[in-house]
C-alpha positions as CSV (number, residue, x, y, z in Angstrom):
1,X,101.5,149.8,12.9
2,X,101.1,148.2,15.9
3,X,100.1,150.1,19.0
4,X,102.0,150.3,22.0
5,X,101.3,152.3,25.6
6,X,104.8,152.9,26.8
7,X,106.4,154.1,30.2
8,X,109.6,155.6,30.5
9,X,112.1,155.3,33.6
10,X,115.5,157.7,34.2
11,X,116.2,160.0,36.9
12,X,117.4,162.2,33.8
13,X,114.7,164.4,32.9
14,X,116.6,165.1,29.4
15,X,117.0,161.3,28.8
16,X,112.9,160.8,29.2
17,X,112.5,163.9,26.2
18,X,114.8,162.5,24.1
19,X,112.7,158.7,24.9
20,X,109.1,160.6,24.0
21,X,110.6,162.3,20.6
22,X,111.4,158.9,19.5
23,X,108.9,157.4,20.6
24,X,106.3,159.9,19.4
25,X,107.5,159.9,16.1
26,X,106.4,156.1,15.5
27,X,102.1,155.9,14.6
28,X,100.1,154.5,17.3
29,X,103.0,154.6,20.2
30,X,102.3,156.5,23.5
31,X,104.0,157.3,26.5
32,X,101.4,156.8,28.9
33,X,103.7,157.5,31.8
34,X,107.6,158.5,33.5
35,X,109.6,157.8,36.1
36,X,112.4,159.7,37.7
37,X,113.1,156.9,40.3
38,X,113.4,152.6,40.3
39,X,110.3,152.4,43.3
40,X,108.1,155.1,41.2
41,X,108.9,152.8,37.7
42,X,107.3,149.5,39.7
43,X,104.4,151.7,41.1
44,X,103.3,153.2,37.5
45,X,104.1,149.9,35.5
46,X,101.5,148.1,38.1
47,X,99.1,150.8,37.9
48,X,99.6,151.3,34.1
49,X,100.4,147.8,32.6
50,X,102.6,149.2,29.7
51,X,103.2,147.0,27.0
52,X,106.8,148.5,27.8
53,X,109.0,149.6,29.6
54,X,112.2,151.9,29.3
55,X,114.0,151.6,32.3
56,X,117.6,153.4,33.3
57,X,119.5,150.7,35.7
58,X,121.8,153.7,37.9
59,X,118.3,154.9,39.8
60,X,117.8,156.0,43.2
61,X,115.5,154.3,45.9
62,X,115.1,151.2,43.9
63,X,118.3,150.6,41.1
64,X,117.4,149.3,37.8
65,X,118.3,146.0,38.4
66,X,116.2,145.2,41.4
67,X,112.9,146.8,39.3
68,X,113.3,144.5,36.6
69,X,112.9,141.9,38.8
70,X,109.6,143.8,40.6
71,X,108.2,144.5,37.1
72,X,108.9,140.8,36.2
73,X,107.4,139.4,38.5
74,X,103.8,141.9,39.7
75,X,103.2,142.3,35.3
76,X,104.5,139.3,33.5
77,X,103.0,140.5,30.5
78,X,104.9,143.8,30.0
79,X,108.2,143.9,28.2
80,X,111.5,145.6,30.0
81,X,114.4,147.6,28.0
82,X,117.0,148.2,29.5
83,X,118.1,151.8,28.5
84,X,121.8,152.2,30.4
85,X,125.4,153.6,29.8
86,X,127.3,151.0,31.1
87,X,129.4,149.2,28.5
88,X,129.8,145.8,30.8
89,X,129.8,142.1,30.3
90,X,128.6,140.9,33.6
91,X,126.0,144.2,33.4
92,X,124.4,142.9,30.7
93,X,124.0,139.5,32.3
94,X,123.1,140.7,35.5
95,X,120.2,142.8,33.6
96,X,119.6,139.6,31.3
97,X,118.8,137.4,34.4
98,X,117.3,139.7,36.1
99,X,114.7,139.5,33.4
100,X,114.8,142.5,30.9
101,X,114.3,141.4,27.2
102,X,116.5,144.3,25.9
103,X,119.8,146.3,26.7
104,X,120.1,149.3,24.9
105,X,123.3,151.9,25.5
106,X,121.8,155.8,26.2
107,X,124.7,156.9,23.1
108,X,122.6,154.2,21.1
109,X,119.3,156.1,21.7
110,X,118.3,158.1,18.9
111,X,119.3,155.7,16.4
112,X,118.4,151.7,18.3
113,X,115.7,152.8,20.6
114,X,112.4,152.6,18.3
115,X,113.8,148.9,16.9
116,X,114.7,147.8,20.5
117,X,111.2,148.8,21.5
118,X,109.5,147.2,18.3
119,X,111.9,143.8,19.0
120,X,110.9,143.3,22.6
121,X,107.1,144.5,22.4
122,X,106.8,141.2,19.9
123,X,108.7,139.4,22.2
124,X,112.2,139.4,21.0
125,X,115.6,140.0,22.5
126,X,117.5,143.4,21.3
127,X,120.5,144.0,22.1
128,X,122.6,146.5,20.2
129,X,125.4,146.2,18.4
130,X,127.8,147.5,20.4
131,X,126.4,145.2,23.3
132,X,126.4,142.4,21.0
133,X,129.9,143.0,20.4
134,X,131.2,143.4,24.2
135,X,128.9,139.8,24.6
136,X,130.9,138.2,21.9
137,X,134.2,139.7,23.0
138,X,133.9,138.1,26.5
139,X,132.7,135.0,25.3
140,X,135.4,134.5,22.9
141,X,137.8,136.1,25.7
142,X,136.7,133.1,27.9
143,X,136.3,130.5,25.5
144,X,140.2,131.1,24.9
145,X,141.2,130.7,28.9
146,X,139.3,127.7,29.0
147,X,141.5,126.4,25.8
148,X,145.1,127.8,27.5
149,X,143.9,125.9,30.6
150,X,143.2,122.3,28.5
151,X,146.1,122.8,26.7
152,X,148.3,123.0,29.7
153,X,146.5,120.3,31.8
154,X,147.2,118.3,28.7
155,X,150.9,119.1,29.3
156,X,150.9,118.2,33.3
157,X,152.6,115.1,34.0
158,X,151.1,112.7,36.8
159,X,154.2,113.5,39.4
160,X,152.9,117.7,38.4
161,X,149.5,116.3,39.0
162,X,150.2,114.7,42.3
163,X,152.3,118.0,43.7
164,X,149.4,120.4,42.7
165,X,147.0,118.5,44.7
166,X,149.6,118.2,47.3
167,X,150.5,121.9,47.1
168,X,146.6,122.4,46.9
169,X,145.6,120.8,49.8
170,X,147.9,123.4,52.2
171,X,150.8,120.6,52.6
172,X,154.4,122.1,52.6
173,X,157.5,121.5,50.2
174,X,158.9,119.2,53.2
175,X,155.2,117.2,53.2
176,X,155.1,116.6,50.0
177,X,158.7,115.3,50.0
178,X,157.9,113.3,52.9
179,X,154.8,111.6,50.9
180,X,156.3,111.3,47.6
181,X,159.9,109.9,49.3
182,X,162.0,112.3,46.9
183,X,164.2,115.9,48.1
184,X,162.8,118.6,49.3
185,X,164.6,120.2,46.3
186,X,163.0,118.0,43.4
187,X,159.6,119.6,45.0
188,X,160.9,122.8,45.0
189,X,162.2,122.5,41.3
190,X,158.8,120.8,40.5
191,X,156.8,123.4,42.0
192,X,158.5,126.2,39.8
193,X,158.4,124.6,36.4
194,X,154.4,124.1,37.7
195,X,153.9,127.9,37.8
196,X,156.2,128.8,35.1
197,X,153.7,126.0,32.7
198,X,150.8,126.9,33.9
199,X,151.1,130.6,34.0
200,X,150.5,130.5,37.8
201,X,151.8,133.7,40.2
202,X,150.2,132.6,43.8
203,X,148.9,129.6,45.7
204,X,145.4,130.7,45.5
205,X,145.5,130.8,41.2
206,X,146.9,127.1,41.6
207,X,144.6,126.2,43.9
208,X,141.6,127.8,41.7
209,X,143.3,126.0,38.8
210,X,143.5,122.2,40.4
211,X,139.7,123.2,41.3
212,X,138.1,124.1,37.3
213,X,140.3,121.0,36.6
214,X,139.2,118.4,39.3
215,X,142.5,117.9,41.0
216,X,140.7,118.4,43.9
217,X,137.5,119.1,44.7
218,X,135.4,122.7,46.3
219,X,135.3,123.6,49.5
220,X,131.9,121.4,50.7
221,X,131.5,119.3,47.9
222,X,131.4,115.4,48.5
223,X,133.1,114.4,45.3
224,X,135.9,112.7,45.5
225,X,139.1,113.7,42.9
């Protein structure tokens, strides 16, 4: 088996036990060092150059996060798992950017940890199953919105069109009458049938809407619509 020189990082003295029985358990693997803090897991993976590292993100002086990026950057070479509790999307993208090459949930340990550390040592991503799953749910979750929203742009007619950018751009019902030369009432009934369509509840989701579908264009950007 291949061998491995290890450091483990969580202010939880009982979660760095639990990492060494694991880890011990596996030929050739050593804990060379712990952490019980996010500043001391950067100073000991610089002076130690682990092949990994096991690193809790909730830390104090340094959080996870920000070490992943330290480690990253000062030892290129060495390997970051993410060992964590938080069962979160934009977590695990935040830790994914950040760097790290694994997320791993602290209820996974005793059964994921040893094939997480394996996975990334040989330069892998690892993510467990659960994680997997909560990735997958929120991609599907937004691949859906983005579907609801084509599907009901499809619908918009071009007067809709012209009273969302209208309505968009800050003008009033009276404006927009005034621009479009029809009653103050036709916008009004034109306005509501938009919301009711579009699933809309307030003037900032239809303004976020005409923006994602290019009614209008962001706040600084040159483009034109």
């Amino acid at each position: 088996m291949k061998k491995l020189r290890i450091l483990v990082a969580d202010d939880h003295g009982l979660v760095r036990r639990g990492a060494r029985v694991v880890l011990h358990s596996r030929p050739g693997w050593t804990v060379v060092g712990e952490a019980a803090n996010g500043r001391e897991a950067v100073e000991r993976t610089i002076k130690l150059k682990p092949d990994v590292v096991i690193l809790d993100i909730s830390m104090p002086e340094l959080d996870g996060i920000e070490a992943v990026r330290q480690i990253r950057a000062a030892v290129p070479d060495t390997k970051v798992l993410v060992l964590t509790m938080h069962e979160s999307d934009q977590m695990v993208q935040r830790v994914l950017d950040a760097g790290a090459h694994g997320y791993v949930l602290k209820s996974d340990l005793t059964a994921t940890l040893a094939k997480a550390v394996k996975s990334v040592s040989e330069g892998e991503r690892f993510l467990t199953p659960r994680v997997s799953e909560i990735v997958l749910e929120e991609f599907l979750k937004a691949r859906k919105e983005r579907q609801q929203g084509a599907q009901a742009g499809a619908r918009t007619t071009p007067r809709e069109i012209e009273i969302i950018r209208f309505l968009a751009q800050g003008k009033s019902n009276k404006e927009i009458a005034a621009e479009l030369g029809i009653a103050v009432r036709t916008v009004e009934t034109h306005r509501a049938k938009i919301m009711l369509k579009l699933n809309l509840h307030s003037l900032a989701e239809l303004i976020h809407y005409a923006m994602q579908h290019r009614i209008i264009s962001p706040p600084g950007s040159t483009t034109g619509t």
